[in-house]
C-alpha positions as CSV (number, residue, x, y, z in Angstrom):
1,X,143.1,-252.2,-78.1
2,X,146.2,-254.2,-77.7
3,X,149.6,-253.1,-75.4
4,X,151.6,-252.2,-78.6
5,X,148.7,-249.6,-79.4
6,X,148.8,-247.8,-76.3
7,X,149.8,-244.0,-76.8
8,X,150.3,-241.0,-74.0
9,X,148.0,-238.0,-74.2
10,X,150.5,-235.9,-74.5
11,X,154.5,-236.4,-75.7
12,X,157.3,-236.4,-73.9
13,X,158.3,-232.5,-73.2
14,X,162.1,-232.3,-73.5
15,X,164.1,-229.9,-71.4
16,X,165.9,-227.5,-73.7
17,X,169.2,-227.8,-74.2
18,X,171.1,-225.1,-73.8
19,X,174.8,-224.2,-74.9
20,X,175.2,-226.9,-77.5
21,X,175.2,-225.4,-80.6
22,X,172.3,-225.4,-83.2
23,X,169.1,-222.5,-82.1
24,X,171.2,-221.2,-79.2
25,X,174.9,-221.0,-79.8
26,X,177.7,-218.4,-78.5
27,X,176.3,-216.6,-75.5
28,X,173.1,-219.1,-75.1
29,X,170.9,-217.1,-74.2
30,X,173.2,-215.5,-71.5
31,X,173.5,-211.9,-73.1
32,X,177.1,-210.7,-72.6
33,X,179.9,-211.7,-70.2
34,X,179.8,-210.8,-66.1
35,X,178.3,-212.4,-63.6
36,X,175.0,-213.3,-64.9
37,X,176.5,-215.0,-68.1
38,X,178.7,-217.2,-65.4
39,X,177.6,-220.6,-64.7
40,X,176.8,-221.4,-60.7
41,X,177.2,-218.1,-59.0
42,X,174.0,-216.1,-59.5
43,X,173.1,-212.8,-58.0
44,X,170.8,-213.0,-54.9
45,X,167.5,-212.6,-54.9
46,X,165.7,-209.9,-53.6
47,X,163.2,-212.1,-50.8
48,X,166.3,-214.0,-49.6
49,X,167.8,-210.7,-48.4
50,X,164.5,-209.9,-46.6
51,X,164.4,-213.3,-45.5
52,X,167.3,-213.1,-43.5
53,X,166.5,-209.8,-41.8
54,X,163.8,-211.1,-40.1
55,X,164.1,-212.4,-36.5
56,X,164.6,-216.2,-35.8
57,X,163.4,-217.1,-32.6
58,X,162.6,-220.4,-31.0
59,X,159.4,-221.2,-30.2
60,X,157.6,-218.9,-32.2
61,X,155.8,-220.5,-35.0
62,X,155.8,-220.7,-38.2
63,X,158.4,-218.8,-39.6
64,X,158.7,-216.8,-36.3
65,X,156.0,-214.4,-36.8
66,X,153.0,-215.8,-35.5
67,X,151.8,-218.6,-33.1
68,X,149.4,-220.4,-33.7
69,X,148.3,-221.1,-30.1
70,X,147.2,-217.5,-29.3
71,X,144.4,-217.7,-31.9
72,X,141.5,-218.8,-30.4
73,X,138.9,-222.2,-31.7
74,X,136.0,-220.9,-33.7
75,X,132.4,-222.1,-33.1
76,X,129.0,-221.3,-34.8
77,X,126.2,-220.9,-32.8
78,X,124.0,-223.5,-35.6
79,X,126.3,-226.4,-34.1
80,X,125.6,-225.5,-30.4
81,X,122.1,-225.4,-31.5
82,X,122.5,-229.0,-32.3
83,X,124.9,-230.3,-29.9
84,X,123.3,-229.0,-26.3
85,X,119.5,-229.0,-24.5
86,X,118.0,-226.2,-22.9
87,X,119.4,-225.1,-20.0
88,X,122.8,-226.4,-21.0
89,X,126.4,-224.3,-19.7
90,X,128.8,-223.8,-23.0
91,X,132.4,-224.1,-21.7
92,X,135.3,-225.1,-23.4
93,X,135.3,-228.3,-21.5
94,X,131.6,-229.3,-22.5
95,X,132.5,-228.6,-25.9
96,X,135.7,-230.8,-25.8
97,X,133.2,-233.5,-24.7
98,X,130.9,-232.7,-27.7
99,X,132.8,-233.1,-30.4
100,X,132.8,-229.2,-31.2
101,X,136.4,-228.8,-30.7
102,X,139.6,-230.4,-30.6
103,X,142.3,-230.1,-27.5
104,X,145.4,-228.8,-28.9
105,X,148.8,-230.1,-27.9
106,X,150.0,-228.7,-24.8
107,X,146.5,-227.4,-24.1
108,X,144.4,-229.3,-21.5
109,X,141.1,-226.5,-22.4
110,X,141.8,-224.0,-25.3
111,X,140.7,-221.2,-26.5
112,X,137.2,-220.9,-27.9
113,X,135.7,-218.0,-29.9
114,X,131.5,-218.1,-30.4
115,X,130.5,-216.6,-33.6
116,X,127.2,-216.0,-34.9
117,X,127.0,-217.4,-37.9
118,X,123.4,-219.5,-37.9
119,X,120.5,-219.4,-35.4
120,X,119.8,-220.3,-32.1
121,X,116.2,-221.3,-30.1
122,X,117.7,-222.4,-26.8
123,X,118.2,-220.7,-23.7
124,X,122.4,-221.5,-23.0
125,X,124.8,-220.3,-20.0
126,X,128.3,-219.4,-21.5
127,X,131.2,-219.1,-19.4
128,X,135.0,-219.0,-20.4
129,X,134.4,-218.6,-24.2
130,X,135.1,-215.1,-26.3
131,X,131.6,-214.3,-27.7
132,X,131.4,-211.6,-30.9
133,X,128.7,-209.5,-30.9
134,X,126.0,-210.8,-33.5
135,X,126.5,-214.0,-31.3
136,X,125.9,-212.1,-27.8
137,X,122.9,-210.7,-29.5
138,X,121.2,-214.0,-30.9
139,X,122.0,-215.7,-27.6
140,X,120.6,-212.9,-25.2
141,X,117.4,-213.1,-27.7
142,X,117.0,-216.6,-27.1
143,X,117.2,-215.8,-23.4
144,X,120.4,-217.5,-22.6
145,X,122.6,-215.2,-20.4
146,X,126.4,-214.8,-21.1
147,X,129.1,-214.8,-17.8
């Protein structure tokens, strides 16, 4: 194959050119006068107007609805299983010092859910964590106690 060979996969697509006679003449596609057959000014669309009747707040988030920071760090109880011995406490700062979790900005210790997804043979002390309820019942079956 030499350079001169060489062709795309597919052609060039064109952009259509509207307006200039040939396939599309008079109205071009515009239908009849008024403001939609006008060039620039187009009528609003309907999200923009609910877009702007939301609140804009600083320090809010994304978009001001939601932060970010409130939700809490989520954990399965398979990785504690790995990452700690018997007899261990699961805090958020032993799991900073794990590898587990990552400190957000402005947080020194964040927030950490335990979930239950996985299984766990260890007897663990948990203190300062959110723990749902198939995790509290794995955890008090392997005999660790929750504070």
């Amino acid at each position: 194959m030499q350079l001169h060979e060489l062709k795309r996969k597919t052609e060039n697509k064109t952009a259509k050119r509207v307006g200039r006679g040939g396939g599309r003449g008079k109205t071009s596609g515009r239908g009849t006068k008024g403001q939609n057959a006008r060039s620039g000014h187009k009528k609003r669309p309907e999200i923009r107007e609910i877009l702007k009747k939301l609140p804009k707040r600083r320090g809010r988030g994304i978009a001001g609805l939601v932060s970010i920071q409130s939700k809490p760090l989520v954990v399965n109880i398979s990785s504690l299983e790995v990452a700690f011995k018997a007899g261990d406490v699961v805090n958020p700062t032993t799991l900073l010092e794990r590898g587990l979790i990552r400190a957000r900005k402005g947080d020194a210790t964040p927030k950490v859910k335990i979930l239950g997804n996985g299984e766990i043979t260890k007897k663990l002390t948990f203190s300062g964590v959110v723990i749902s309820g198939s995790a509290k019942e794995k955890i008090e079956k392997a005999g660790g106690s929750v504070a």
